[in-house]
N, C-alpha and C positions, 0 to 999 in steps of 0.2 A: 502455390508459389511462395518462394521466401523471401522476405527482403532481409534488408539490412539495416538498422537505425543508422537515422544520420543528424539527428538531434543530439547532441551531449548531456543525457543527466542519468541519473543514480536512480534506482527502484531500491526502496528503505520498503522489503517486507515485513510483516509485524507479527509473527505465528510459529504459535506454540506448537503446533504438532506436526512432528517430522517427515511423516509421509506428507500432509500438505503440502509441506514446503519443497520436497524433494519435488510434488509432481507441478506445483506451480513453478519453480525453476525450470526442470523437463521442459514443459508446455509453451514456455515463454523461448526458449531457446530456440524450439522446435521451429515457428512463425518467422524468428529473425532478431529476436528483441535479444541482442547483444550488450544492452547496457550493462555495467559494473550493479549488482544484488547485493547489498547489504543485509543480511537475517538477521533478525533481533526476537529473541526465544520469546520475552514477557514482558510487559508494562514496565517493570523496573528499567530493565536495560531501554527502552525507547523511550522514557523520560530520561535518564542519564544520556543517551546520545543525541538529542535535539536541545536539555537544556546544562548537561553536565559540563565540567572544565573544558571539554572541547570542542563544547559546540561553536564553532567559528561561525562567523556567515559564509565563510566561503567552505566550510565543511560541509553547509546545509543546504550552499546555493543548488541550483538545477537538480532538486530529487523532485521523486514523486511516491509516496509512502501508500501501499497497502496492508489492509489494515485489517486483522482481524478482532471482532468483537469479546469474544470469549478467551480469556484470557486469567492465567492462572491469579494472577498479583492483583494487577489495578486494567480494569474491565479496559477495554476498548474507547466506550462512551467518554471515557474519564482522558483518555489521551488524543482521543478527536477536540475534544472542550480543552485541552492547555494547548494543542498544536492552532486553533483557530483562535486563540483569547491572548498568544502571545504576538508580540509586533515582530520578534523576530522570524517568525517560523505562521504565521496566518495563509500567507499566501503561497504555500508548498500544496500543492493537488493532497487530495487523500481519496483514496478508492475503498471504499468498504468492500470488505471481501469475506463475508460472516455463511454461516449456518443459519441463520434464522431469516426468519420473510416472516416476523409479523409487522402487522402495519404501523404498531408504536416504535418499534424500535429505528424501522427505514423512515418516519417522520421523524423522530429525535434526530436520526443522524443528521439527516438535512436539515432540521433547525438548530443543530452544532453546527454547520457550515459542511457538510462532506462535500466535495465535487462528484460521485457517483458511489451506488449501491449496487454488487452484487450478492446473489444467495449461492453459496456452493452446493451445485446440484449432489443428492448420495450419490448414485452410482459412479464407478469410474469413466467409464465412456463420457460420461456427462458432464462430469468433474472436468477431465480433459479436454472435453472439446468447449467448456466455458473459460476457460485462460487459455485457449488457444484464440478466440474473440479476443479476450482481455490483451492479449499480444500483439496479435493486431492495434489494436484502438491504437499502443503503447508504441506502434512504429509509426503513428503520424500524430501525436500529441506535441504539443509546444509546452514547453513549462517555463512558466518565466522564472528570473532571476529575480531574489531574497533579498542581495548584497545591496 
């Protein structure tokens, strides 16, 4: 069954490589999750669009940022710690959505503040039916407001 969001906010993904993002858009669309996708290739461009010239509050109000760990420029780790250290930008959701499962790096995250850890499964079938979950989640999520 699909729905349709009826929550107003933005999904700020964070991920370098194309077929992911192409199959996490797919997969998201697929469930119902019709919010506005912002893609941001590297760590540069997601530190310039949360603290750059134009990061407004109301640029940044109602997102929710998924977040990949590996990352060409400035790692993941590094951009969960300025999005939870800053006052403006702390209380935006961040969903980890990495390759890795080991148990250091899903405890840093959560002791960086993440609100939730996924691993992307290899396969495709897997891959796809886990942002199809994550899509779900994402059609009854609240996200509060930054401003």
């Amino acid at each position: 069954m699909i729905s349709t969001y009826t929550e107003p906010f933005s999904v700020v993904l964070i991920e370098d490589d194309e077929g992911h993002a192409s199959l996490i858009n797919r997969n998201l669309q697929r469930v119902g999750v019709l919010n506005p996708i912002t893609r941001l290739k590297d760590g540069t461009e997601a530190i310039a669009y949360f603290f750059g010239a134009g990061a407004t509050p109301e640029h940044l109000d109602r997102s929710v940022v998924v977040l990949d760990l590996n990352l060409p420029d400035i790692d993941g780790f590094e951009i969960l710690r300025r999005l939870k250290t800053d006052d403006s930008t702390k209380r935006i959701p961040v969903i980890v959505l990495t390759t890795t499962d080991h148990p250091k790096d899903i405890d840093r995250c959560y002791a960086l503040g993440c609100n939730a850890f996924m691993t992307k499964p290899v396969g495709y079938e897997d891959f796809s039916e886990a942002i199809r979950k994550l899509g779900l989640m994402l059609t009854i999520v609240r996200v509060p407001h930054i401003k």
